[in-house]
C-alpha positions as MATLAB code, in Angstrom:
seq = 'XXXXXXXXXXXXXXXXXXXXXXXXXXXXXXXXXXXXXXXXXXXXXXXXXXXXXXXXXXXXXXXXXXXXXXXXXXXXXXXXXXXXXXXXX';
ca = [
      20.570   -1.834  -22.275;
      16.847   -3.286  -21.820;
      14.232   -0.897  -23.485;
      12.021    0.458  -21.409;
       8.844   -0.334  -22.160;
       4.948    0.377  -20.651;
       1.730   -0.897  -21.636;
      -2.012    0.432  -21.600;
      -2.807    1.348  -18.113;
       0.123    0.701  -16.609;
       0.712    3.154  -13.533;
       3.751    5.095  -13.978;
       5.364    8.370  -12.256;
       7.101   11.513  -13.835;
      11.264   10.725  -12.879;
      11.465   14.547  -13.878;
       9.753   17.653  -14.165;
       7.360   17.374  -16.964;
       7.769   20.278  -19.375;
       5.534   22.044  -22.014;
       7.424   22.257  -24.584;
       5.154   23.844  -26.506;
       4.173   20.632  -28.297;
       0.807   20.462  -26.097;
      -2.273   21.692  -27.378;
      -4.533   23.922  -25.489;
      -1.743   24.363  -22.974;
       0.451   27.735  -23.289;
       4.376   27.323  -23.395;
       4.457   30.300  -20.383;
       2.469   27.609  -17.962;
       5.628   25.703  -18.042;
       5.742   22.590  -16.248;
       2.845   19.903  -16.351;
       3.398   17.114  -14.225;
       6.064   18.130  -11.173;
       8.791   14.987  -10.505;
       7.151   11.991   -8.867;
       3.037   12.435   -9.862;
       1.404    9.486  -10.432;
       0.315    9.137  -13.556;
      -1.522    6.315  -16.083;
      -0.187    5.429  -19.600;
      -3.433    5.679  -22.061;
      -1.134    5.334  -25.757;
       1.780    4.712  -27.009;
       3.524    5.153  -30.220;
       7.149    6.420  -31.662;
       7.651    9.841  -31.994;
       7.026   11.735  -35.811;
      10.210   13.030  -36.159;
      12.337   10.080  -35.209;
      10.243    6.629  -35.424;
      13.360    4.918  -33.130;
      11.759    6.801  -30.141;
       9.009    5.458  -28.278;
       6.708    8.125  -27.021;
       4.174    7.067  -24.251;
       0.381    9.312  -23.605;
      -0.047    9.600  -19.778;
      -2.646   11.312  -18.219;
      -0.605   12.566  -14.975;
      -3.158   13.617  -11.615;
      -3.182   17.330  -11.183;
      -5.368   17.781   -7.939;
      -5.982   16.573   -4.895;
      -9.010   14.375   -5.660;
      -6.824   12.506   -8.276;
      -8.371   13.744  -11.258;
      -6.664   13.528  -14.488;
      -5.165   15.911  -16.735;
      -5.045   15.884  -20.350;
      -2.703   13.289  -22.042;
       1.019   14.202  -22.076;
       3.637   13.067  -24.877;
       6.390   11.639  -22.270;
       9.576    9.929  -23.242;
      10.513    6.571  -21.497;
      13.746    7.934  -19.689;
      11.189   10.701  -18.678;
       8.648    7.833  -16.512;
       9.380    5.181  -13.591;
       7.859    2.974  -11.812;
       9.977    2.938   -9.077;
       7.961    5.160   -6.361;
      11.188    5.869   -4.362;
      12.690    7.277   -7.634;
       9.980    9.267   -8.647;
      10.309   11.242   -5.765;
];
């Protein structure tokens, strides 16, 4: 299987409900879900996660109004992003 991969700007949407999983700073674990399943979003980083360097872990800055501002960046998985617009929603 290809690896997924997404560079620097690169438009991408959330395939799933994005989480907190209490990983985000700022952000309490009780607000629950940051990005809903199919928001647009922007890769601004990417990296491999701490705890296991084999995973790739991609900074997006998902929209979270209706004038398309963006949120603060989120720690997303690959298998958690598209860009496939019909799958993200």
């Amino acid at each position: 299987m290809e690896k997924v991969q997404y560079e620097i700007g690169d438009m991408v949407y959330a395939a799933e409900d994005i989480l907190n999983d209490g990983g985000m700073p700022g952000v309490e674990e009780e607000e629950g879900l940051i990005a809903p399943a199919g928001t647009r979003g922007v890769v601004v980083h990417y990296g491999v996660a701490e705890m296991d360097e084999s995973k790739d872990i991609y900074l997006v800055q998902f929209e979270n109004g209706p004038d398309g501002s963006l949120g603060h960046p989120v720690g997303c998985l690959p298998e958690e992003l598209t860009q496939d617009i019909p799958l993200a929603a």
